[in-house]
C-alpha positions in Angstrom: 0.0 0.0 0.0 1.2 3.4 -1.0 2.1 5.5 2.2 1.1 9.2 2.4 4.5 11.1 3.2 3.6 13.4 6.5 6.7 15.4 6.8 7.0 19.2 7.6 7.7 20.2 4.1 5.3 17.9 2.2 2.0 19.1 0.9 -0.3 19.0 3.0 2.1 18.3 5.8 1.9 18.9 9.4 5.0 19.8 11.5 6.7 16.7 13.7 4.0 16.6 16.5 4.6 15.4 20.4 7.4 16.8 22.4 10.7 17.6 21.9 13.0 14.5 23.1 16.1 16.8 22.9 14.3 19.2 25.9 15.7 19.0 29.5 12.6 17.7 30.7 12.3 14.7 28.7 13.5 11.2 29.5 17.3 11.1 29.9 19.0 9.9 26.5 20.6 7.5 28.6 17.7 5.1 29.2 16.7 5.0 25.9 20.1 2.8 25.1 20.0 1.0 21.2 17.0 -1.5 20.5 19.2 -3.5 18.9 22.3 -5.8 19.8 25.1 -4.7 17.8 26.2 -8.2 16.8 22.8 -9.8 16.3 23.5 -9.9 12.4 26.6 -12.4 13.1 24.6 -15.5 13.6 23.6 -14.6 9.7 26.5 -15.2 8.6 26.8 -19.0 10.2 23.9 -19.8 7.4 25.7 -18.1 4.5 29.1 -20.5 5.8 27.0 -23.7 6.0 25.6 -23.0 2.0 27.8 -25.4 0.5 26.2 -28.2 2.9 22.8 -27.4 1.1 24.4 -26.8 -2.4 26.3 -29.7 -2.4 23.3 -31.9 -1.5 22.1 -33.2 -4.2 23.6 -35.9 -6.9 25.6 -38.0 -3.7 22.3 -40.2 -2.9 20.0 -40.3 -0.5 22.3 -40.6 2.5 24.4 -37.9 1.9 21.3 -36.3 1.2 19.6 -36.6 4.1 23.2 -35.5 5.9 23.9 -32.3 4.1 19.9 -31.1 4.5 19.9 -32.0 8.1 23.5 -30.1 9.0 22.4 -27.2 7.1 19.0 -27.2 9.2 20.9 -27.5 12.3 23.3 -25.1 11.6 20.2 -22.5 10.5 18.5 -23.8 13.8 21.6 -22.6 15.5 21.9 -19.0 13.8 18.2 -18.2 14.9 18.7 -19.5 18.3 22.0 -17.7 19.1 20.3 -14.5 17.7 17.6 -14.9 20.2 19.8 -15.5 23.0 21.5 -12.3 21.4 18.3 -10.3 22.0 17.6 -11.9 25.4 21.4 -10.9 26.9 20.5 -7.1 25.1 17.5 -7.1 27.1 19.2 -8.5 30.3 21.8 -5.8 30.1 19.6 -2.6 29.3 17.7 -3.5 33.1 19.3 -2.4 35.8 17.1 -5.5 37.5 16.6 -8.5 35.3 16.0 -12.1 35.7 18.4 -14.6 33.9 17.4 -15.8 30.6 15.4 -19.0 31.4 16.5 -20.7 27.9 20.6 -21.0 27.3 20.3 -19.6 24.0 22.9 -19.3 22.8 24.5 -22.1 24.5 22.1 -24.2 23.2 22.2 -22.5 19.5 26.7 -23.0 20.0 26.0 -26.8 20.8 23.4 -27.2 17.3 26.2 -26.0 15.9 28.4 -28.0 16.6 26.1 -31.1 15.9 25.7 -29.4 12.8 29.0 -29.6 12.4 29.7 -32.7 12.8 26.9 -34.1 11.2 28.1 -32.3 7.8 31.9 -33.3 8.1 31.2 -37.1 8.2 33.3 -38.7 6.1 35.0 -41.9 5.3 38.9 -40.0 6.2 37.7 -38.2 8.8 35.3 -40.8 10.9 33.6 -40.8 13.9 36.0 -39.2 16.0 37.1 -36.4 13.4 33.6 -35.6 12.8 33.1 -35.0 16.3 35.9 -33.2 16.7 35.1 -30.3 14.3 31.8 -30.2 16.0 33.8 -30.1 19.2 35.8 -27.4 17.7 32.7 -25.7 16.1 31.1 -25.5 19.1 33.9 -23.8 21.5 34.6 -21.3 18.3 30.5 -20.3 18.5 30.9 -19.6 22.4 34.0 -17.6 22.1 33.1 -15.2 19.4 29.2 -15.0 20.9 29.5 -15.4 24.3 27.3 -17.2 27.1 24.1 -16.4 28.2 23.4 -14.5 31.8 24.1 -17.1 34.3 23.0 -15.2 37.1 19.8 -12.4 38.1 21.4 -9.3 38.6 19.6 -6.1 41.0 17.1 -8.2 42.5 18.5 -9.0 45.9 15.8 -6.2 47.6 13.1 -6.8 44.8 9.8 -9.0 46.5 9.9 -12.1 43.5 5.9 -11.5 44.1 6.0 -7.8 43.2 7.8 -8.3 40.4 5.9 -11.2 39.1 2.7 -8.6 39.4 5.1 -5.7 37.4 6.1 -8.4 34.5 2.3 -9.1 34.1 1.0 -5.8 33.9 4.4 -5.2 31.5 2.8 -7.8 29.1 -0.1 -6.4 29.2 0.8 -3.3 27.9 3.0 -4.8 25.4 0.3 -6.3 24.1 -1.8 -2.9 23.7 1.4 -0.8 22.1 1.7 -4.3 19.5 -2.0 -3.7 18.7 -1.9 0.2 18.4 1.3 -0.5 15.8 -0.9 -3.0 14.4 -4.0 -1.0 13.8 -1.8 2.2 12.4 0.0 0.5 10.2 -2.5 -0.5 7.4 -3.7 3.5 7.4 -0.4 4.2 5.3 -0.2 7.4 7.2 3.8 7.4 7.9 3.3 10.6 10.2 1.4 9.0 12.4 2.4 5.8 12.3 6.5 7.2 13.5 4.2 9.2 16.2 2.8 5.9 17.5 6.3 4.0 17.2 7.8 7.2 19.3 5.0 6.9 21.9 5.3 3.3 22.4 9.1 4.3 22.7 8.2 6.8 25.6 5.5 4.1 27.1 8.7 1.6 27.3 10.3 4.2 29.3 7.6 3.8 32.3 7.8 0.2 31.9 11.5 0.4 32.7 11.0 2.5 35.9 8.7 0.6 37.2 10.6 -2.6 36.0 13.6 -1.1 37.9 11.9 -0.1 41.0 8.0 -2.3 41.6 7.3 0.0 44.4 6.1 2.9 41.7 3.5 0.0 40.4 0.4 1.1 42.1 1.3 4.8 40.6 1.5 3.5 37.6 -0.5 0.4 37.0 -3.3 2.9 35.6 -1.1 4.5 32.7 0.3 0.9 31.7 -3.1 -0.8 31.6 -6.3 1.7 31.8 -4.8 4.8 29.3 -2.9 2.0 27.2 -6.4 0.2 26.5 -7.9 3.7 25.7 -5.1 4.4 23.6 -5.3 1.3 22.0 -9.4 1.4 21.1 -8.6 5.0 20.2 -6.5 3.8 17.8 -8.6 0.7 16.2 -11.9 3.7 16.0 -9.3 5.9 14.0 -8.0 3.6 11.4 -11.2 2.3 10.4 -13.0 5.6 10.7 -9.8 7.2 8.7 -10.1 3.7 5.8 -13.9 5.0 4.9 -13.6 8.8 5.1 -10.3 10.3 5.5 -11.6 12.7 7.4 -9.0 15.5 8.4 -10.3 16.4 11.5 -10.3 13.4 12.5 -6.8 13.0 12.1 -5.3 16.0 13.6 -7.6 14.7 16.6 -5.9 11.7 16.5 -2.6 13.0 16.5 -3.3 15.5 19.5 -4.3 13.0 21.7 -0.9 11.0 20.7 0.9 14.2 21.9 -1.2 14.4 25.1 -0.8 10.7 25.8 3.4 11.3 25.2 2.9 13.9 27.3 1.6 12.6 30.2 3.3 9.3 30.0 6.4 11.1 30.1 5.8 13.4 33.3 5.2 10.2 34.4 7.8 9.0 34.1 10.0 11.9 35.0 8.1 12.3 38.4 8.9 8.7 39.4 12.7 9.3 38.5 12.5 12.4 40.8 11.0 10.6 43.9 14.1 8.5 43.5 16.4 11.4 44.1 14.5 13.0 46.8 14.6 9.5 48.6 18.8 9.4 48.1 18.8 13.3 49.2 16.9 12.7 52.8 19.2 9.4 53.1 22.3 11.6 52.5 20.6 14.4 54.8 19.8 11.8 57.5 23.4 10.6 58.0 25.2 13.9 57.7 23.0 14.6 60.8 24.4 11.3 62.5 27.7 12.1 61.6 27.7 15.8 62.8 25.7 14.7 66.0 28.9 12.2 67.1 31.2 14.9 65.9 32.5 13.2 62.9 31.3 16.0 60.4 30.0 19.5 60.7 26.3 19.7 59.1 27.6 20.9 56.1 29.4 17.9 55.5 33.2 18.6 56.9 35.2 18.0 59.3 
């Protein structure tokens, strides 16, 4: 479907709506880190090296057949697995409280590879125990240039497992909304507003990592991430079928407001629950500089 272009300059254009990420009071650039792992492309090229298995399959019989098809599955298998256990350790590391990966990916994915491996290297010369030592081989090279996955949880020592449970729920849940607002836009072909819902589902995220990072802010919260989502998200579905039999104007500019009013909010949000956490670390600071000055360590003003 051809997309209507929305930029500032375009006829009929509108100016880039919602607020300016650049400004002081948005989120800080740093916890918006890349969406994507910078070596999640590598496990691509582990398909492109196994090609000559499933080139080379064909004229040899059914048994070599059968062994070239199945290595170059296993060794595909293995790409797509170590690229998800990719994604999982980029996830792991962007929280400043994360579980461990509950799959090995991409120990799992360097082991297939391996098998793959050695399933393709079988040969009369090589045997048995030369096949399996190129998959041996294959599979320490696989974990060395990728890496193993996050043994361990990391920042959840003071985090209740049952309120974090509740936070990971209500997370889902408003995945689930943002996937179906993307979803809903998307056929509309307007590429304005379908960057302006991508850029609010960006600033959404954001909450979901505070909270992620501190379940206390939940109840605070729990009414953006579920009740405005779900509004935002029927808001959406009326819109692009109302916009599919009219293209009515108005209607869109509406639309778009309440995408800046919903980015809006979301984002003082966001920014208020980031602030609590530095008045809490400025009364703990205040409270022991009192200690200290009262036993004569310190003056109030924090010397000697």
């Amino acid at each position: 479907m051809a997309q209507r272009f929305g930029g500032k300059y375009s006829p009929q254009g509108t100016p880039r709506s919602g607020p300016d990420l650049s400004d002081a009071r948005s989120i800080p650039a740093h916890r918006r880190p890349d969406t994507r792992h910078p070596e999640e492309g590598r496990p691509f090229w582990i398909v492109a090296a196994a090609l000559p298995f499933l080139l080379g399959a064909f004229g040899e019989g059914p048994f070599a057949l059968a062994r070239a098809l199945g290595a170059f599955a296993l060794i595909a298998g293995a790409a797509w697995t170590i690229r998800e256990g990719l994604r999982a350790e980029f996830a792991y590391v962007a929280r400043a409280a994360a579980r461990r990966p509950a799959f090995p990916r991409k120990i799992v994915g360097s082991v297939l590879y391996g098998i793959g491996l050695a399933l393709g290297a079988q040969a009369p010369e090589l045997g048995l125990i030369g096949a399996g030592a190129i998959g041996v081989i294959g599979t320490i090279v696989s974990l060395v240039a990728f890496g193993f996955d996050p043994m361990k949880d990391k920042g959840m020592e003071d985090i209740d497992p049952f309120q974090q449970e509740r936070v990971a729920r209500v997370v889902k849940e408003g995945e689930a909304y943002l996937t179906q607002m993307r979803s809903a836009i998307t056929p509309s072909g307007e590429r304005m507003l379908i960057s302006r819902v991508d850029q609010f589902a960006t600033t959404a995220r954001d909450l979901f990592r505070a909270v992620e990072e501190d379940p206390g802010d939940l109840a605070q919260a729990r009414r953006y991430m579920t009740v405005y989502l779900e509004g935002a998200r029927d808001a959406t579905v009326k819109f692009a079928d109302l916009w599919r039999n009219t293209r009515d104007e108005k209607a869109r500019d509406d639309y778009a407001a309440l995408l800046d009013d919903l980015e809006a909010n979301f984002t003082a949000r966001t920014k208020k629950m980031l602030e609590d956490g530095r008045e809490g670390l400025e009364i703990e600071i205040e409270v022991l500089r009192d200690r200290l000055a009262r036993e004569g360590v310190v003056t109030a003003n924090g010397r000697k």
